[in-house]
CHARMM-style PDB file with segment names, atoms N, HN, CA, C and O in Angstrom:
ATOM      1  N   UNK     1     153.467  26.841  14.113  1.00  0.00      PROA
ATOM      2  CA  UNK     1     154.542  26.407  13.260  1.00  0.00      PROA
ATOM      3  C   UNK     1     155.792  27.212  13.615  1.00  0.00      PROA
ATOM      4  O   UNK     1     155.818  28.441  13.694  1.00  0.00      PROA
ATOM      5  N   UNK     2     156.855  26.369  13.825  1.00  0.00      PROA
ATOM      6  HN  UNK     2     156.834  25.371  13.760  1.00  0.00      PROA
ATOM      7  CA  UNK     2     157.646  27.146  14.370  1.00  0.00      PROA
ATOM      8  C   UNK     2     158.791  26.980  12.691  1.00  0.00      PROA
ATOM      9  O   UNK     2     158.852  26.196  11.743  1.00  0.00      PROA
ATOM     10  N   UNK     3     159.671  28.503  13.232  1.00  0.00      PROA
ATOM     11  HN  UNK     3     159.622  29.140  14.002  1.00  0.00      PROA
ATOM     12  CA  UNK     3     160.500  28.628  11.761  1.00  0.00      PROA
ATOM     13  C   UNK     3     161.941  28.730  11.934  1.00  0.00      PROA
ATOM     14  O   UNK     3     162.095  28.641  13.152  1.00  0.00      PROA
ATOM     15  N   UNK     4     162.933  28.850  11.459  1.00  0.00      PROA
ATOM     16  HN  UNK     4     162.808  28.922  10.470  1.00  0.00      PROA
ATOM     17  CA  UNK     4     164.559  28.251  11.231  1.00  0.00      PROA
ATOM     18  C   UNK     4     164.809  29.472  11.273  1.00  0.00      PROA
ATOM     19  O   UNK     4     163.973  30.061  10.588  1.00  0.00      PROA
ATOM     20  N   UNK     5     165.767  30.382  11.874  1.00  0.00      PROA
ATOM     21  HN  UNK     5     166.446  29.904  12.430  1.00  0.00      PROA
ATOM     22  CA  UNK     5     166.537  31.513  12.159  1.00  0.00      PROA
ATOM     23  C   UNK     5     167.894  31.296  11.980  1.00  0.00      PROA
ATOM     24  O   UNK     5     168.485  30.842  12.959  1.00  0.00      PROA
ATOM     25  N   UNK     6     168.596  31.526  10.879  1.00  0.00      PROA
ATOM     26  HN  UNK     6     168.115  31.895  10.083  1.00  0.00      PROA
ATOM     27  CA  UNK     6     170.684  31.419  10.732  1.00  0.00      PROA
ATOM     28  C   UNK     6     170.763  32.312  11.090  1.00  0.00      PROA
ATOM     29  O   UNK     6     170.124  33.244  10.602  1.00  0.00      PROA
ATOM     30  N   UNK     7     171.809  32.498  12.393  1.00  0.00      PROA
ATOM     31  HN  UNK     7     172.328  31.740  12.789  1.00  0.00      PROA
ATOM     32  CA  UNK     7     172.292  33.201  12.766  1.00  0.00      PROA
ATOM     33  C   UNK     7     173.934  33.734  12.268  1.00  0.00      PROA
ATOM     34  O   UNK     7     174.269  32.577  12.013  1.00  0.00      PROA
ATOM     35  N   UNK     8     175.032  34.433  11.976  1.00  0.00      PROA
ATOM     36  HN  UNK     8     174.760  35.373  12.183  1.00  0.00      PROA
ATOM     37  CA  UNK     8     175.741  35.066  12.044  1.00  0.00      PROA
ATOM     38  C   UNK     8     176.890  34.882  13.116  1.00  0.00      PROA
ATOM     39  O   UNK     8     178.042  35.298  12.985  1.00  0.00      PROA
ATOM     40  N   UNK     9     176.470  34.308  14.014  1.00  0.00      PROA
ATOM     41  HN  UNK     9     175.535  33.971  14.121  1.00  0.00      PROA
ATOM     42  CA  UNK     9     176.957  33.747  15.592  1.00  0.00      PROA
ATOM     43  C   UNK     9     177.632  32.285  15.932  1.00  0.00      PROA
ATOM     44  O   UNK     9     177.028  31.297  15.516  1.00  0.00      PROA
ATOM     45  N   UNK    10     178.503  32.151  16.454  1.00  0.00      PROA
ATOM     46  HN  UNK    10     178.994  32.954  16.792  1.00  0.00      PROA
ATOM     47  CA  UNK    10     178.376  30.740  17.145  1.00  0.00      PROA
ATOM     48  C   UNK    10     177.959  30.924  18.119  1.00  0.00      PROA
ATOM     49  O   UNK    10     177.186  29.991  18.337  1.00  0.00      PROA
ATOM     50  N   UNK    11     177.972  31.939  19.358  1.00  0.00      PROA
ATOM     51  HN  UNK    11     178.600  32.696  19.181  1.00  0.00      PROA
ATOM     52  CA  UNK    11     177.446  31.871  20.520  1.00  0.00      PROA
ATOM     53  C   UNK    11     177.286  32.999  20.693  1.00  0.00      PROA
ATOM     54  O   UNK    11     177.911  33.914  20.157  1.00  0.00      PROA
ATOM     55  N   UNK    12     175.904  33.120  21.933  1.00  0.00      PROA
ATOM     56  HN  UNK    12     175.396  32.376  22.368  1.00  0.00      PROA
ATOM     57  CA  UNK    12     175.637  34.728  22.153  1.00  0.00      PROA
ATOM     58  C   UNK    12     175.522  34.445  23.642  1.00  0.00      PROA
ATOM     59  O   UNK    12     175.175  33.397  24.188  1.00  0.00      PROA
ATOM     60  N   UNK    13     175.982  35.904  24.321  1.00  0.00      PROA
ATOM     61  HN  UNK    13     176.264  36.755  23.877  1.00  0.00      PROA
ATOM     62  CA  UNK    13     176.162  36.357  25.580  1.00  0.00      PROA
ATOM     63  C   UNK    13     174.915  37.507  25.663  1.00  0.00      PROA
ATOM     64  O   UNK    13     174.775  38.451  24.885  1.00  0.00      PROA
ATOM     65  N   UNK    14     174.153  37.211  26.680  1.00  0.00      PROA
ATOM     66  HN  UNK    14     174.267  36.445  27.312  1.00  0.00      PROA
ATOM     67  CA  UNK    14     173.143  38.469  27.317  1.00  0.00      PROA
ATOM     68  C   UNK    14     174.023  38.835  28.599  1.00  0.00      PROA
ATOM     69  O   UNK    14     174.423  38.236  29.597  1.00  0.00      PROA
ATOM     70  N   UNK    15     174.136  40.315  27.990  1.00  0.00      PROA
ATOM     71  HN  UNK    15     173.811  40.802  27.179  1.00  0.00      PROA
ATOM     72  CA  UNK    15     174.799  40.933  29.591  1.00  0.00      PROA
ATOM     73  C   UNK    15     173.825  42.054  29.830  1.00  0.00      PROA
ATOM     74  O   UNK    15     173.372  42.802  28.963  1.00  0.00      PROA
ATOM     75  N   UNK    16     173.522  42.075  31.307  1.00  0.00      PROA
ATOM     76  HN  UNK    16     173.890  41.467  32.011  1.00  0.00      PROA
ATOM     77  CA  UNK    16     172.636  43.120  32.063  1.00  0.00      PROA
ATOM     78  C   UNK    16     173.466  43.514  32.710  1.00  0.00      PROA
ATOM     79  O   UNK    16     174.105  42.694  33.369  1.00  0.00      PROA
ATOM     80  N   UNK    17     173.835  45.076  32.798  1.00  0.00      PROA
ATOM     81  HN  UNK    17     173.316  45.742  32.263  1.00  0.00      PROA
ATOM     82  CA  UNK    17     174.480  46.132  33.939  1.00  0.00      PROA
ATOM     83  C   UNK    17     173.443  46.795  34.419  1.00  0.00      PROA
ATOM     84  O   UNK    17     172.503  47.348  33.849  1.00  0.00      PROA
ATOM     85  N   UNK    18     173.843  46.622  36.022  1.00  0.00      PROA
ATOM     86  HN  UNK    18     174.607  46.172  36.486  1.00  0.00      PROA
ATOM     87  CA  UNK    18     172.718  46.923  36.983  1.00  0.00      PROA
ATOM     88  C   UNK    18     173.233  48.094  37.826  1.00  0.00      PROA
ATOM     89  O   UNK    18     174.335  47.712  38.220  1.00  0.00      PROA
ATOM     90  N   UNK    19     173.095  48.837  38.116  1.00  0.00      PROA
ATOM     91  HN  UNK    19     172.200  49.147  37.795  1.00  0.00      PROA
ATOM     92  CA  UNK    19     173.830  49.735  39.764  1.00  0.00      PROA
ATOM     93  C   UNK    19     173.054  50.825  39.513  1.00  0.00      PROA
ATOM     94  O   UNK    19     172.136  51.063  38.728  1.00  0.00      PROA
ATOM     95  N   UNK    20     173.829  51.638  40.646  1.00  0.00      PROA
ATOM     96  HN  UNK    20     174.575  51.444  41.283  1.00  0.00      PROA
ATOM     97  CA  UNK    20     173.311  52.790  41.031  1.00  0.00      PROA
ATOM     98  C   UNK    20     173.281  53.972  39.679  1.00  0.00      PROA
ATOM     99  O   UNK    20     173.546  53.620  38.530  1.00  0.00      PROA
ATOM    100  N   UNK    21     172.941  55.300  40.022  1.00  0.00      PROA
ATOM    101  HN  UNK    21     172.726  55.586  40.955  1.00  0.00      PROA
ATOM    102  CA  UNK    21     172.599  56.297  39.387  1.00  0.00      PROA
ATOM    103  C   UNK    21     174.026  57.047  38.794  1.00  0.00      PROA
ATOM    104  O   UNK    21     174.383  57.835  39.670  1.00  0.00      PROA
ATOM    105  N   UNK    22     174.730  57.081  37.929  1.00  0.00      PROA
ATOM    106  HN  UNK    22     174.440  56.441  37.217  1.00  0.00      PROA
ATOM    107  CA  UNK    22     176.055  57.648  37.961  1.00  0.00      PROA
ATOM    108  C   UNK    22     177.708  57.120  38.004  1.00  0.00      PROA
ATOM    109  O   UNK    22     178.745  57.784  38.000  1.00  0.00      PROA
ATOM    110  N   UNK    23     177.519  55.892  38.039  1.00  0.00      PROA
ATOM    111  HN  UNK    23     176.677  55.353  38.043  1.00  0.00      PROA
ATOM    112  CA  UNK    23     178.427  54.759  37.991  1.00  0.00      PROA
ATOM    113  C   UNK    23     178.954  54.830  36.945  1.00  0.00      PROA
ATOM    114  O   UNK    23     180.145  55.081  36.762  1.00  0.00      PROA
ATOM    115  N   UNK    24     178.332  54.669  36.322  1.00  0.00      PROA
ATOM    116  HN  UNK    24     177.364  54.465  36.471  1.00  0.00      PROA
ATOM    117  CA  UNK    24     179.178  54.702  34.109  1.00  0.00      PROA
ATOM    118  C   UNK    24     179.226  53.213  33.333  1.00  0.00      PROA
ATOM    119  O   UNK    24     180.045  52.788  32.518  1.00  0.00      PROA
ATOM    120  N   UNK    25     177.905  52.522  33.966  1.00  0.00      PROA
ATOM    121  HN  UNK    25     177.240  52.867  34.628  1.00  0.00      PROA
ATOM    122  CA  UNK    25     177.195  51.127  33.069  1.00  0.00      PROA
ATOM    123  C   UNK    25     176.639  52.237  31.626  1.00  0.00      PROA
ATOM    124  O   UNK    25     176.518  51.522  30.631  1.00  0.00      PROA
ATOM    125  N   UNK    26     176.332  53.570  31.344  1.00  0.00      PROA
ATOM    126  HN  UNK    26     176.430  54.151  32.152  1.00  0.00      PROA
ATOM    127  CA  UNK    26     176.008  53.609  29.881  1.00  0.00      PROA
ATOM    128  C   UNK    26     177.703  54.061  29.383  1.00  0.00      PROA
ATOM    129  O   UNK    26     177.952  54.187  28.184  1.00  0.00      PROA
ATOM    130  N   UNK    27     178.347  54.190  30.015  1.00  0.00      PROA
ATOM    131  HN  UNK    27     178.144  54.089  30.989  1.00  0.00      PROA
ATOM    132  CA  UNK    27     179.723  54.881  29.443  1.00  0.00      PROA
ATOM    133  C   UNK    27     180.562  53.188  29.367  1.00  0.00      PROA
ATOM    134  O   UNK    27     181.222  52.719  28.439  1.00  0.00      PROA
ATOM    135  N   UNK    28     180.351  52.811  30.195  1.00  0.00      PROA
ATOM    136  HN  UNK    28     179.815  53.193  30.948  1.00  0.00      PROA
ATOM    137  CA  UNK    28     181.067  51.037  29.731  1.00  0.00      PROA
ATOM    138  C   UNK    28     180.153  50.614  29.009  1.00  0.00      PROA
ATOM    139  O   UNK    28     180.214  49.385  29.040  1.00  0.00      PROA
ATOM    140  N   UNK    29     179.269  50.976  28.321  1.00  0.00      PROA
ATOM    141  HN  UNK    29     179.220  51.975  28.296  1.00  0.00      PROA
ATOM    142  CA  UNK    29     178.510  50.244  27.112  1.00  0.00      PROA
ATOM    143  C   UNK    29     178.553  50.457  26.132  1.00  0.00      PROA
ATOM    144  O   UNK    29     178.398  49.649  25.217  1.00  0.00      PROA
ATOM    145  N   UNK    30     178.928  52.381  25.977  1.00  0.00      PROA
ATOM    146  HN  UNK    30     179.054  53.038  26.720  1.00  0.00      PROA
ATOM    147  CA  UNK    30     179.390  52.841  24.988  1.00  0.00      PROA
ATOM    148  C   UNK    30     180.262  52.699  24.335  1.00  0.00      PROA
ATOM    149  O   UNK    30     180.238  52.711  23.104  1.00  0.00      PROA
ATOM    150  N   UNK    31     181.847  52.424  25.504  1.00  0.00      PROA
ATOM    151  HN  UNK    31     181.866  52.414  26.504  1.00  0.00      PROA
ATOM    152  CA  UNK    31     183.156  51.975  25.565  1.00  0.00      PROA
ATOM    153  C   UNK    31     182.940  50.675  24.484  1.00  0.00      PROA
ATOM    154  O   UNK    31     182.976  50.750  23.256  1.00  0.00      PROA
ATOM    155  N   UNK    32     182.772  49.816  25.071  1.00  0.00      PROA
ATOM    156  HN  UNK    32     182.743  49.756  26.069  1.00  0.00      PROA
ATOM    157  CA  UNK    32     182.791  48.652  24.414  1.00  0.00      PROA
ATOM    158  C   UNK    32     181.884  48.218  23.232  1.00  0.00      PROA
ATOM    159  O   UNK    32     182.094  47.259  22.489  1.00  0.00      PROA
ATOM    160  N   UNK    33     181.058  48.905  23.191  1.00  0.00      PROA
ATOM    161  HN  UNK    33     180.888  49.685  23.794  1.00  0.00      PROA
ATOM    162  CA  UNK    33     180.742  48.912  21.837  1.00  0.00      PROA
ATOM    163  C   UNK    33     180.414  49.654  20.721  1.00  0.00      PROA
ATOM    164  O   UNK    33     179.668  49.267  19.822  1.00  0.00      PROA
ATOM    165  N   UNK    34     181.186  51.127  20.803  1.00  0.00      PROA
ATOM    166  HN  UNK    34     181.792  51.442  21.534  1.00  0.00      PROA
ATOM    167  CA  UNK    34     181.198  51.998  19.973  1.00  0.00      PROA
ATOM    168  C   UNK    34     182.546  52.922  20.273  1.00  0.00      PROA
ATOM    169  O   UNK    34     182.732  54.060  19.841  1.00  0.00      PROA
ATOM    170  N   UNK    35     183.249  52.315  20.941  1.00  0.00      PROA
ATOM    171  HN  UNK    35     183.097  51.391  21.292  1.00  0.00      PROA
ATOM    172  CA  UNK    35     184.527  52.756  21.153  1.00  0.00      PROA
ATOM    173  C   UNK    35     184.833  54.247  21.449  1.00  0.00      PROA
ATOM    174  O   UNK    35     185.602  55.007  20.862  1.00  0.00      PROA
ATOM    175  N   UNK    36     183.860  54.507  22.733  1.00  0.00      PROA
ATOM    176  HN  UNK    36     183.235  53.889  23.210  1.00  0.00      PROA
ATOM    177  CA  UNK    36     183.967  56.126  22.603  1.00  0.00      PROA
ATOM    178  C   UNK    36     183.224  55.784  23.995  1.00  0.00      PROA
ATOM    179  O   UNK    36     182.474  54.877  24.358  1.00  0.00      PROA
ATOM    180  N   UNK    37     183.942  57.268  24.787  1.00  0.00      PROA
ATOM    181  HN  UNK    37     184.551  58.005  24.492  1.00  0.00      PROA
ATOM    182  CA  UNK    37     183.709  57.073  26.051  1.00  0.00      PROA
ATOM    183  C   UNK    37     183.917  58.803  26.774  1.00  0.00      PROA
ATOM    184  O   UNK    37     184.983  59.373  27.009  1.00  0.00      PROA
ATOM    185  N   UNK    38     182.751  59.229  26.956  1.00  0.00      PROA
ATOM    186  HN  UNK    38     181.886  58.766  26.765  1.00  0.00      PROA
ATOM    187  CA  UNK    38     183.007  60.620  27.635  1.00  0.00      PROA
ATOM    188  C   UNK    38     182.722  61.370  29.110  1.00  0.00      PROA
ATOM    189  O   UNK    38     181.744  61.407  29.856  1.00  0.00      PROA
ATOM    190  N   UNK    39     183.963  61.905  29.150  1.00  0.00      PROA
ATOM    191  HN  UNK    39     184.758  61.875  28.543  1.00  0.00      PROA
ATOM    192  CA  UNK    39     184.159  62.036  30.667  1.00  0.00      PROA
ATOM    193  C   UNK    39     183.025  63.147  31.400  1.00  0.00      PROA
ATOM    194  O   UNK    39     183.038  63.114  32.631  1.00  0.00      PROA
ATOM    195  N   UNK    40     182.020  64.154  30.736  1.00  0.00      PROA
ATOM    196  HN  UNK    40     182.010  64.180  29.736  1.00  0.00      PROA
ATOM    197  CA  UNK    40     181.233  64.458  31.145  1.00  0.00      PROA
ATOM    198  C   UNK    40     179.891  64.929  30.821  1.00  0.00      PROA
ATOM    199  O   UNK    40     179.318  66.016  30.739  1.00  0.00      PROA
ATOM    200  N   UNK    41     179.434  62.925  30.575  1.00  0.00      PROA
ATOM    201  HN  UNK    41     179.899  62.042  30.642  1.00  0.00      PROA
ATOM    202  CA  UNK    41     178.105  62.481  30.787  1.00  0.00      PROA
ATOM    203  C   UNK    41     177.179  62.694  31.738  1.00  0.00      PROA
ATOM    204  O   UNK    41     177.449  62.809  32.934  1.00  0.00      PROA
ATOM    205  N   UNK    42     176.072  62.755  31.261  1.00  0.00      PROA
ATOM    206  HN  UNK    42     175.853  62.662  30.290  1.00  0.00      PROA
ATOM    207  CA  UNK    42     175.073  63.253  32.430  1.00  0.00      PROA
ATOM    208  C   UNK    42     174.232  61.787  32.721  1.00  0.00      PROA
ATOM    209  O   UNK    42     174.054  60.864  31.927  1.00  0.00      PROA
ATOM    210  N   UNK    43     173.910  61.870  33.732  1.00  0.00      PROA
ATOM    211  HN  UNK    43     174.054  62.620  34.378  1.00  0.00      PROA
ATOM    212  CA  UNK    43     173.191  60.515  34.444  1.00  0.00      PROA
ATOM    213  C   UNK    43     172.137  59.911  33.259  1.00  0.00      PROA
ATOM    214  O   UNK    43     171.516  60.732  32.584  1.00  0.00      PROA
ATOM    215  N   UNK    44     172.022  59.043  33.115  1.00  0.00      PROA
ATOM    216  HN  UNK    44     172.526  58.376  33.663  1.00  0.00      PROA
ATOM    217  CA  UNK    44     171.522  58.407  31.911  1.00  0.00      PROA
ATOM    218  C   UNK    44     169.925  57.641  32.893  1.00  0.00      PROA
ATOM    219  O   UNK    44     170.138  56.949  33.888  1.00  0.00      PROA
ATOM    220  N   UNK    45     168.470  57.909  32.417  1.00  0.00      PROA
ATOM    221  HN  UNK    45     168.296  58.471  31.608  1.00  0.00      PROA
ATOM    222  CA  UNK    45     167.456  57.595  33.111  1.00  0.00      PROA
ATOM    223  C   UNK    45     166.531  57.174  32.135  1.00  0.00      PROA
ATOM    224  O   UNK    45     165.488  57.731  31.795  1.00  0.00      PROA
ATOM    225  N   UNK    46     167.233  55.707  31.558  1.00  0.00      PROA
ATOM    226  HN  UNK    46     168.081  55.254  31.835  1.00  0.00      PROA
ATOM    227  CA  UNK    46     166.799  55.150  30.952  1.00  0.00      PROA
ATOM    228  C   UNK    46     167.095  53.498  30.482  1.00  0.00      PROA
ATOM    229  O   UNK    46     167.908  53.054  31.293  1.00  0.00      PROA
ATOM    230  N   UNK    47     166.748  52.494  29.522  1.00  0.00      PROA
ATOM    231  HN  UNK    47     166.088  52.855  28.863  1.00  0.00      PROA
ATOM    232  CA  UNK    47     167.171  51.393  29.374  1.00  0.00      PROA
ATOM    233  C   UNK    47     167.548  51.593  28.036  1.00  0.00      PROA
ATOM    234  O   UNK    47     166.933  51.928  27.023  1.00  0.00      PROA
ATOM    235  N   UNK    48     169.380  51.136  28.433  1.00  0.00      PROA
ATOM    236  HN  UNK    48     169.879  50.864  29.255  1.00  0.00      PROA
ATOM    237  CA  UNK    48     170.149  51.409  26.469  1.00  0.00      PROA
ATOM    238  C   UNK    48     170.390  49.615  26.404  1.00  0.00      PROA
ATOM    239  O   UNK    48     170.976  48.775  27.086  1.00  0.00      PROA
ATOM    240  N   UNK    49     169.511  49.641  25.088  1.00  0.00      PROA
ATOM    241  HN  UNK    49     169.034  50.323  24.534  1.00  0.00      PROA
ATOM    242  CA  UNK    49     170.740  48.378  24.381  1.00  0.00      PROA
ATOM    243  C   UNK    49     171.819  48.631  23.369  1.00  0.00      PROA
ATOM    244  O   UNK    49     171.984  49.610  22.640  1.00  0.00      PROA
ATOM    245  N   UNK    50     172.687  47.254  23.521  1.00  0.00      PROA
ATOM    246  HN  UNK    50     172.553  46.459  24.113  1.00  0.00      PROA
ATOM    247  CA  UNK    50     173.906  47.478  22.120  1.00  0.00      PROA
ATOM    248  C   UNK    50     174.177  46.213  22.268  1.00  0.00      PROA
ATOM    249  O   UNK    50     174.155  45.421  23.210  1.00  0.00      PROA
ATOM    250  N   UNK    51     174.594  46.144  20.490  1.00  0.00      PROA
ATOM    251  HN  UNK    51     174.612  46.788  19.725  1.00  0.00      PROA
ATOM    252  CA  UNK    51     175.023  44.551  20.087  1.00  0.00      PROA
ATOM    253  C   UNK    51     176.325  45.265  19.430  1.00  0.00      PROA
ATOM    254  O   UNK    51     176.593  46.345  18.903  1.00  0.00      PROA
ATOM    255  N   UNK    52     177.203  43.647  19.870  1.00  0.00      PROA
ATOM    256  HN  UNK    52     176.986  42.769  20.298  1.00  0.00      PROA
ATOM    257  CA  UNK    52     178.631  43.803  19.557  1.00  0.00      PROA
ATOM    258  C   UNK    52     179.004  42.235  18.866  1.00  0.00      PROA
ATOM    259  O   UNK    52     178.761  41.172  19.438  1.00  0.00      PROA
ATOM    260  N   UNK    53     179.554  42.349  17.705  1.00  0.00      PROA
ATOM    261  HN  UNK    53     179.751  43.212  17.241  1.00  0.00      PROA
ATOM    262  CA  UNK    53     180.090  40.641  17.507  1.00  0.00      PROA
ATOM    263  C   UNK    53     181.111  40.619  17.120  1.00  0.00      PROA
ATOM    264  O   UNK    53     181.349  40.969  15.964  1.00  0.00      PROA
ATOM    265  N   UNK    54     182.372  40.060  18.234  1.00  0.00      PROA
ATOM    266  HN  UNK    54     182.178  39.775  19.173  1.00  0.00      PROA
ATOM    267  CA  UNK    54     183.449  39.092  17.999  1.00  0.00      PROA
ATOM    268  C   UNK    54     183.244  38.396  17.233  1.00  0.00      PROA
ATOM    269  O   UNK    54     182.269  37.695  16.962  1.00  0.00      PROA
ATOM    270  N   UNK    55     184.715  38.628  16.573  1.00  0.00      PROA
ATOM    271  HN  UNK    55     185.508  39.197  16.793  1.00  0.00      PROA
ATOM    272  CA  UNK    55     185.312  37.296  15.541  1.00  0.00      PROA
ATOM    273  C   UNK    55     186.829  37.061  16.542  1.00  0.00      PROA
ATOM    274  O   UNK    55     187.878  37.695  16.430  1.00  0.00      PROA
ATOM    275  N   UNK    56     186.450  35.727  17.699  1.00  0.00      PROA
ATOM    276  HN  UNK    56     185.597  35.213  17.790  1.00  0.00      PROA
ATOM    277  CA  UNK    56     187.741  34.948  17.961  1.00  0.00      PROA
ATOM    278  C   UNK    56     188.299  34.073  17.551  1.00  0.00      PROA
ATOM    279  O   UNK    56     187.630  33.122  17.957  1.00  0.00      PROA
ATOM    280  N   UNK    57     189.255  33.612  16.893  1.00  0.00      PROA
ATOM    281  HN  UNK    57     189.798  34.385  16.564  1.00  0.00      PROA
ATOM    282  CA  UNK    57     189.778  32.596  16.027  1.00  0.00      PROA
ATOM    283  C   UNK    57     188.965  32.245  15.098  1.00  0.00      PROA
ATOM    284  O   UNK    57     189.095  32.914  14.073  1.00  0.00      PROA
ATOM    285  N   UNK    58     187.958  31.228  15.060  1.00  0.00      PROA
ATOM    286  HN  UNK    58     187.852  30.684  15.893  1.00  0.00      PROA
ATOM    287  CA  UNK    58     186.909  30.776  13.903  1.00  0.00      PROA
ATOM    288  C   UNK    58     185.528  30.925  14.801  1.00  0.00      PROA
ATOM    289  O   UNK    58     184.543  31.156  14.100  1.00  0.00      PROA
ATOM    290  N   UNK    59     185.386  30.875  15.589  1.00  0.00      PROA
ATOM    291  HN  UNK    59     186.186  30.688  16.159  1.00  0.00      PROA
ATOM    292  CA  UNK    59     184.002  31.677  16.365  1.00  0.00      PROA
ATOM    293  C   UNK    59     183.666  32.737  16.398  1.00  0.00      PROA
ATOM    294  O   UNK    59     184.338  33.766  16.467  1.00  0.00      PROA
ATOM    295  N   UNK    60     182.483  32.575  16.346  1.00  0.00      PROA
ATOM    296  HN  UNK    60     181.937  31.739  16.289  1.00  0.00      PROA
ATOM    297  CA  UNK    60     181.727  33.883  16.579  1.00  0.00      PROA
ATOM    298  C   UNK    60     180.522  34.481  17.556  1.00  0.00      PROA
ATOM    299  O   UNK    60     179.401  34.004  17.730  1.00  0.00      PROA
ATOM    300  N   UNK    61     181.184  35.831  18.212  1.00  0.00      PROA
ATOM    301  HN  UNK    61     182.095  36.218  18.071  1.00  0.00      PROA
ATOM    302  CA  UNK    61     180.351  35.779  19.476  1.00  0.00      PROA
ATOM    303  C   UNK    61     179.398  36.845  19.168  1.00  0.00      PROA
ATOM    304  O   UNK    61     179.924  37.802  18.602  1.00  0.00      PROA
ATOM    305  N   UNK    62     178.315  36.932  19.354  1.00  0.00      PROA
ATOM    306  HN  UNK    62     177.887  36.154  19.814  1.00  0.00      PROA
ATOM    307  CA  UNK    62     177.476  37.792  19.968  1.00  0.00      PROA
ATOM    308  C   UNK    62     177.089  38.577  20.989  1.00  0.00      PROA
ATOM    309  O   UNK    62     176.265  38.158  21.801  1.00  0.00      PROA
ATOM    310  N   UNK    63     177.542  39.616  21.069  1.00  0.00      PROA
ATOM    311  HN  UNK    63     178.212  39.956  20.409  1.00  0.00      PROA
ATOM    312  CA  UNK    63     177.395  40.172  22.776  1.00  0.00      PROA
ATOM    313  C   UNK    63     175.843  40.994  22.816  1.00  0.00      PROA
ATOM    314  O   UNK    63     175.533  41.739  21.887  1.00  0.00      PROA
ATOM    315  N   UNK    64     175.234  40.842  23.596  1.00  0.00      PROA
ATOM    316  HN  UNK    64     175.487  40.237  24.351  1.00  0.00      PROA
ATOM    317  CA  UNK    64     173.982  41.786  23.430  1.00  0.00      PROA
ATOM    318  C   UNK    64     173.972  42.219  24.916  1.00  0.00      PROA
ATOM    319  O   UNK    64     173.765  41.366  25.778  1.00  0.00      PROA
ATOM    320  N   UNK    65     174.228  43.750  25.308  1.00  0.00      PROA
ATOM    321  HN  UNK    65     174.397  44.443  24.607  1.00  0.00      PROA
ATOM    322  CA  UNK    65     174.260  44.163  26.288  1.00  0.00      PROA
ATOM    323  C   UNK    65     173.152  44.746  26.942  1.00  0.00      PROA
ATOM    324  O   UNK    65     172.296  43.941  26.572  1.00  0.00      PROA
ATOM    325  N   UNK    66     172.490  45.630  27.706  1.00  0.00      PROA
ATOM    326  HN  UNK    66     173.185  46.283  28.006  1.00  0.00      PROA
ATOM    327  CA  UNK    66     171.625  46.247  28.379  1.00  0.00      PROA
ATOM    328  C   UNK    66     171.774  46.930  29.708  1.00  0.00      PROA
ATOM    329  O   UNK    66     171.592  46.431  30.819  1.00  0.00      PROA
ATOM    330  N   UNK    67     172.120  48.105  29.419  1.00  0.00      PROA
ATOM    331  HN  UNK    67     172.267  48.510  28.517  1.00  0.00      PROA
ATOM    332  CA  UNK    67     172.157  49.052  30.761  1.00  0.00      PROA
ATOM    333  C   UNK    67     171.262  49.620  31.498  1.00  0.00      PROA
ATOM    334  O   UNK    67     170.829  50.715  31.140  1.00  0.00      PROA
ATOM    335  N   UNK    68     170.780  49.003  32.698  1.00  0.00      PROA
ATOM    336  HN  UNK    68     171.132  48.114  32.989  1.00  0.00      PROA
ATOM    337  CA  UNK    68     169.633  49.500  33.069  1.00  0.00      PROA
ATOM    338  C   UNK    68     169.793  50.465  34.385  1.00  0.00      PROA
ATOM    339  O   UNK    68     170.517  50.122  35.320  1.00  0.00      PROA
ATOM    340  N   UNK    69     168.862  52.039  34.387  1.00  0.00      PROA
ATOM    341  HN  UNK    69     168.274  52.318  33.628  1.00  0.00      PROA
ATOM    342  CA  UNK    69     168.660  52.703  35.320  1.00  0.00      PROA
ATOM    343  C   UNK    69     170.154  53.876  35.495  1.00  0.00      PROA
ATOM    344  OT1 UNK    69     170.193  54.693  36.415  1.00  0.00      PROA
TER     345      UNK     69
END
């Protein structure tokens, strides 16, 4: 039996950041969704998520990010 989920959203975005060791995919994740960003982070050796939701005009977005490695 499947069941009805309202979402909060008009549309959702899955974003995966991929690269190398030291790049700053957890510092652009942080950036953008906790508005804070520091210049000396240590290599991050792990998988971060974060959800972010826009309100553009009368839509609504969902961002669900994931920084991996």
């Amino acid at each position: 039996m499947a069941h009805r989920v309202d979402h909060e959203y008009d549309y959702l975005f899955k974003i995966v950041l991929i690269g190398d060791s030291g790049v700053g995919k957890s510092n652009i994740l942080s950036r953008f969704t906790r508005n804070k960003f520091c210049l000396k982070s240590k290599s991050t050796i792990r998988v971060e998520f974060a959800t972010r939701t826009l309100q553009v005009t009368s839509d609504s977005f969902d961002l669900r990010s994931c920084s991996i490695l």
